[in-house]
N, C-alpha and C positions, 0 to 999 in steps of 0.2 A: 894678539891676533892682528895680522895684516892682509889688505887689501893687496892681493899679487897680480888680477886682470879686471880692466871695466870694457866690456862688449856690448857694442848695441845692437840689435838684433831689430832687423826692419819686417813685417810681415807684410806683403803689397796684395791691396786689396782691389777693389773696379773702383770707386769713390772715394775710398781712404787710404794708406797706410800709416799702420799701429807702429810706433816704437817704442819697443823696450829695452830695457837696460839691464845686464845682468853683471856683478859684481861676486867675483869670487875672491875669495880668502887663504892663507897658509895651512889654515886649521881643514879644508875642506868643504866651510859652510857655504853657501853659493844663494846671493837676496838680485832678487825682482822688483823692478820698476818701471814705470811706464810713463814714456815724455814724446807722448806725438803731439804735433804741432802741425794741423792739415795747412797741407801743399808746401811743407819746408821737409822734407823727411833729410836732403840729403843736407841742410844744415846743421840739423839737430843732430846727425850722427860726427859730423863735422865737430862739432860743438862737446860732445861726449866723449870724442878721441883727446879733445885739447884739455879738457878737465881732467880727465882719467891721467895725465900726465900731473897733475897735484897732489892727486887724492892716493896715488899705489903708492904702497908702503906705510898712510895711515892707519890706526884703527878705527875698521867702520863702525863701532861700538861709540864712537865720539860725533856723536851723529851735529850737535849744535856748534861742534867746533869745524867740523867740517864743513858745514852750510856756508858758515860765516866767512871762513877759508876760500872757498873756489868762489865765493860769490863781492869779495871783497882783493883778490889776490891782481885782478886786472885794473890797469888804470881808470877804461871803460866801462862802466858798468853795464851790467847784462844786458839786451832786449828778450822779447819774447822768444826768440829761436833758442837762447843759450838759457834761462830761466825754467823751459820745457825741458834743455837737458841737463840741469841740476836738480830739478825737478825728479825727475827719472833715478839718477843716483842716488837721491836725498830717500826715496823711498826703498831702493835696493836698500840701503844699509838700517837703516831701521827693520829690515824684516831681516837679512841677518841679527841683527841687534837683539831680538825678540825669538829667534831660532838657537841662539846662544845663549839662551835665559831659562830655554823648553817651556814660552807663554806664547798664546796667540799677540799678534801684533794689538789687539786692541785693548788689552788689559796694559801694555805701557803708554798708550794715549787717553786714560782716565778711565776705562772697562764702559760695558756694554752700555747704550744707550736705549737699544728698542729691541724686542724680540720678533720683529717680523718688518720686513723693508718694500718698498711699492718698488717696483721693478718698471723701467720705463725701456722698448726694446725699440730701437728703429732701423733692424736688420728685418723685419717683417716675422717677428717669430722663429728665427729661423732659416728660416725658408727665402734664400736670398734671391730667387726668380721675383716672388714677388714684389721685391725693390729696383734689382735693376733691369727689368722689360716691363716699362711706366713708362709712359708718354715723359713725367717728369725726369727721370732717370736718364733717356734717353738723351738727353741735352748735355750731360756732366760725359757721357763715353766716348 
């Protein structure tokens, strides 16, 4: 299996935008990751183009070889902007990695740990009027 395309995909939000990474392969398999870095989005995609020129043509199935790879291959060592987008990658290929195995992703990082998770939401429920027309809100638009 080889890594044929790394796309990142910006979703622009009023306060944030999400980026994610999506990493497709020869075989068809296609893994998700997510490497937003608030208020760097167009570095991080920046960031995700120049790595994706390492990592296409490996197997994303070599998930530790790879890490080591992009995050050791520049003279420079990463900051936070390019760290968020190996980040992004590192987690696209681990869920191919675990979609190529037919296991949820968590049973290859040691299986479940709790059956029930505290959800913490600061989109307002939902319901994103109630976040951004706030007096607070109003200052970030």
């Amino acid at each position: 299996m080889k890594i044929t395309a790394i796309k990142p995909v910006v979703c622009y939000g009023k306060l944030i935008n999400w980026i994610f990474v999506k990493v497709e392969t020869d075989e068809g398999l296609v893994g998700w990751g997510e490497a937003t870095c608030e208020w760097k989005p167009q570095g991080v995609v920046g960031c995700i183009e120049d790595l994706s020129n390492l990592a296409i043509g490996q197997d994303p199935r070599r998930t530790e070889f790879l890490w080591q790879m992009l995050y050791r291959q520049y003279f420079i060592k990463p900051g936070i902007v390019a760290l968020a987008a190996l980040s992004g990658i590192d987690q696209a290929c681990w869920d191919i990695h675990a979609k190529s195995l037919g296991v949820p992703l968590y049973q290859l990082l040691g299986g479940a740990v709790r059956d029930r998770v505290r959800m913490y939401s600061h989109l307002g429920g939902g319901d994103l009027d109630s976040i951004y027309h706030t007096e607070s809100a109003e200052a970030y638009l």
